[in-house]
N, C-alpha and C positions, 0 to 999 in steps of 0.2 A: 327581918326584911319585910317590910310591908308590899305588896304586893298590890299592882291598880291594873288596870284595865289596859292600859296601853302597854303593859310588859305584856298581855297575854295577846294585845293585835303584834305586838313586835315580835312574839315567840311564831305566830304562824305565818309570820313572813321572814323572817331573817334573824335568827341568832345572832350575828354579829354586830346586825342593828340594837338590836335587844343589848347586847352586853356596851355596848356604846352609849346607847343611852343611858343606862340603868351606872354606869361611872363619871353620868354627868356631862358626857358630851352631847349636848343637842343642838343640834343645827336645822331644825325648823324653821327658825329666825331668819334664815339665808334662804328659803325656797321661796321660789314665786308660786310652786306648784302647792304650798303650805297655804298660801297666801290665799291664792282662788278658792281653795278648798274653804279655810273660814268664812271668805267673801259670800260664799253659797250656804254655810250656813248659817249669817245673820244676818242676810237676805230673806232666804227663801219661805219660810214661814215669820213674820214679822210679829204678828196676831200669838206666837205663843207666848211669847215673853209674860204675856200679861193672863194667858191662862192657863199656863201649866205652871209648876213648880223645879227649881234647880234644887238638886238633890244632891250631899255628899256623903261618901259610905266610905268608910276604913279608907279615904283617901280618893276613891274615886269619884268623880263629877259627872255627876249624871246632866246632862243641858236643859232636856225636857223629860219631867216624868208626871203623867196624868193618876193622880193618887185615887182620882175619883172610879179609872179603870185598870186601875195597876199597870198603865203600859209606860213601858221605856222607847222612847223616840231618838233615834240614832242618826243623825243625818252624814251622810259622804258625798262626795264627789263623784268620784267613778265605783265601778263595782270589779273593777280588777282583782284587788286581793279579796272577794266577796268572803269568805270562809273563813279569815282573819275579821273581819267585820260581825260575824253571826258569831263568832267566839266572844268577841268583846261583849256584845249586846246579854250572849248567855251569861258572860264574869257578872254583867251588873246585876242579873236576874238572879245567881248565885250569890252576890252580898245582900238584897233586898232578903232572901229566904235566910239567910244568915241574919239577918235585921230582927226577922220575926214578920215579912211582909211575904204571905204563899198567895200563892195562884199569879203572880205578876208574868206578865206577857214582852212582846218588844215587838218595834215597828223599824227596819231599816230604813231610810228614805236614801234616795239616789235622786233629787228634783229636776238633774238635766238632764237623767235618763226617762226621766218617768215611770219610776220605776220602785215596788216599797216589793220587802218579804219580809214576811213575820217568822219572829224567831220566840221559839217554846223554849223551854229551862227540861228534859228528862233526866231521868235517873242516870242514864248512862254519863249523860253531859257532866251530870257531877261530877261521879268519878275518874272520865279525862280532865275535867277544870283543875280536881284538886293533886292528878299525877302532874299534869300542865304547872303548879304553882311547884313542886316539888323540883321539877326539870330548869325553872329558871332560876332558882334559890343555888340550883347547883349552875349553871351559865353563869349567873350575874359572880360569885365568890370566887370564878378561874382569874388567875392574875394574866392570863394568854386572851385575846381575841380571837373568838372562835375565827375559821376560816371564808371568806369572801363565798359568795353565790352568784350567780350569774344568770340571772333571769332576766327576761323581758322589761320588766317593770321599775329595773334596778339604775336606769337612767332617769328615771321622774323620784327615785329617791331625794330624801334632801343630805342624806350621807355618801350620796355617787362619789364628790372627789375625794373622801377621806378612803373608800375603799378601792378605788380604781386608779389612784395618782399612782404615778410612778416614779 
């Protein structure tokens, strides 16, 4: 199982997002909340396309990554699931040091918050990143969907009616 950056933002938001996706059901396509989200990030910085680099590692897509300072540039919308976002940003930072690329950094941007926090790659992070990949290898191969959650945020999901219909 190849492992990308968005099983590990999905592992720190919702398991059952995570195993849903990861069997191919995506329903991004259907969010408008998916939708502004892109809209904000090929808007909001217009000027990097042409001076940073898109980057792909073992599968994952980096959008902006400035080679010249090792920084990986994350753009989001909201900072709701903030910590699901500084995972992500650490996974890329973890395939760049798996590339042969150290010291590399990351920048989250939030542009309608006004809002950036810099995210480091530690030692520790490693070794949650790499239990983190071991825990979705075992999610993604249940033939059961893990069970529904019930958070706040779970309304702006773009899988709200596949887990909440009744």
């Amino acid at each position: 199982m190849n492992i990308i950056a968005t099983h590990i933002n999905y592992y720190h938001i919702c398991h059952r997002k995570l195993w849903l996706f990861s069997q191919g059901i995506q329903m991004e396509h259907t969010s408008s909340v998916v939708d502004e989200g892109n809209l904000i990030h090929e808007t909001s910085y217009p000027q990097r396309a042409a001076k940073f680099t898109e980057l792909e590692l073992a599968g994952a897509k980096i959008d902006f990554y400035d080679e010249k300072s090792r920084v990986v540039h994350e753009i989001k919308k909201s900072n709701k699931v903030e910590a699901a976002h500084e995972w992500q940003v650490k996974y890329y930072l973890l395939l760049l040091l798996r590339a042969g690329i150290r010291g590399a950094t990351g920048i989250l941007e939030y542009p309608k918050l006004k809002k950036i926090t810099h995210v480091e790659l530690l030692e520790d992070d490693i070794l949650k990143l790499e239990e983190a990949e071991k825990y979705i290898e075992e999610i993604i191969k249940h033939d059961v969907v893990p069970d529904r959650i019930n958070k706040s945020f779970c309304k702006s999901c773009s899988y709200f009616d596949l887990c909440w219909v009744e």
